[in-house]
C-alpha positions as CSV (number, residue, x, y, z in Angstrom):
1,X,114.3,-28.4,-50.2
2,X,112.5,-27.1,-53.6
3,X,111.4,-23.6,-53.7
4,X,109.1,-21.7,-56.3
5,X,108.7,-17.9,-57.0
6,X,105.4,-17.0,-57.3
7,X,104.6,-13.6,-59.6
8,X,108.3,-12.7,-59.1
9,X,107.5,-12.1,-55.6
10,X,105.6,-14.6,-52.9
11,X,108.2,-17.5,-52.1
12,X,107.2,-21.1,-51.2
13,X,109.6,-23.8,-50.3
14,X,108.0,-27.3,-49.7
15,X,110.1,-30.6,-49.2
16,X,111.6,-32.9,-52.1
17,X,109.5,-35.5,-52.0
18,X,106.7,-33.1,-53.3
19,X,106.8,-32.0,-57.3
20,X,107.0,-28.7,-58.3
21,X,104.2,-28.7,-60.6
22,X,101.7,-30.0,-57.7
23,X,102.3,-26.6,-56.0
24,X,99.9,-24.0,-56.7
25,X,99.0,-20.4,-55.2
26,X,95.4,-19.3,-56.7
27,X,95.8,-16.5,-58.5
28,X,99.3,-16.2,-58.9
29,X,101.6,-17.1,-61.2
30,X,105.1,-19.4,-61.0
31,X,108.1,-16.7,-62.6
32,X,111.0,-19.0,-60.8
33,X,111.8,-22.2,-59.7
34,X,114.9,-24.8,-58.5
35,X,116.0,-25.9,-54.9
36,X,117.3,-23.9,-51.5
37,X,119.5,-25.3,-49.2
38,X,119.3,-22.8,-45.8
39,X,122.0,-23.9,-43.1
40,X,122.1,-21.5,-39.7
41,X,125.8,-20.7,-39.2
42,X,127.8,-19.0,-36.0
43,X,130.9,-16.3,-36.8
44,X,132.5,-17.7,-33.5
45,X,134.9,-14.5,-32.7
46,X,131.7,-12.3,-33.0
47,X,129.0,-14.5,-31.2
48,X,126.7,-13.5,-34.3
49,X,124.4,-16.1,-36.3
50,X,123.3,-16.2,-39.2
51,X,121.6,-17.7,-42.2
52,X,123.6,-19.3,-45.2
53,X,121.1,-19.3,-48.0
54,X,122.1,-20.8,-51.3
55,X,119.9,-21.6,-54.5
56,X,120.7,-24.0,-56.9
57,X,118.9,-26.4,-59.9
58,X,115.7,-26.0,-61.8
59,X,112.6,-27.5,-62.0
60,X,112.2,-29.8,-64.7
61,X,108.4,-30.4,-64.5
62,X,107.7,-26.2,-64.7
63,X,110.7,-26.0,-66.8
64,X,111.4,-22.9,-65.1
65,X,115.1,-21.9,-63.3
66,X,116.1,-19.6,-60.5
67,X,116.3,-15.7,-61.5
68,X,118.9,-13.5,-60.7
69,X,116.4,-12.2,-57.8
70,X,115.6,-15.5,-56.1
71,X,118.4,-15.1,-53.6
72,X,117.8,-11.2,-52.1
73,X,113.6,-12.7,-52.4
74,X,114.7,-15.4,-49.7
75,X,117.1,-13.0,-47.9
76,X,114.7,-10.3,-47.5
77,X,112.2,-13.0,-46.0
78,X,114.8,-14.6,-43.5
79,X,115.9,-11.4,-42.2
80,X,115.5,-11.0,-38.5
81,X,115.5,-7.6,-38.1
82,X,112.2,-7.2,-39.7
């Protein structure tokens, strides 16, 4: 899936068939850009889930890449315990 970073804060991810410069969010900014991949693992001994989020590539058409950020962004989001 692509993701982009919207003024360093509001996260969208959208499938790759869709270009990251045909996503917009009015009034805001894109700071970041590449792809996520987000795969829901099991630690078998402790019976606890959880997500495995890794961010990877750029986006050519924004010409933007991932900052150092990007990953505790989509953490934060996914966290269950609110």
């Amino acid at each position: 899936m692509k993701y982009i970073i919207f003024d360093n804060s509001f996260p969208v991810i959208f499938q790759e068939g869709i270009g990251h410069n045909e996503i917009t969010v009015k009034g805001m900014k894109p700071t970041s850009a590449g792809f996520i991949s987000i795969v829901s693992k099991t630690k078998f001994r402790a019976f606890e889930s959880y997500l495995d989020i890794k961010i990877y590539g750029e986006s050519l058409s924004l010409n933007l890449k991932p900052s150092d950020r990007d990953l505790e962004i989509f953490e934060k989001y996914f966290r269950e315990d609110y």
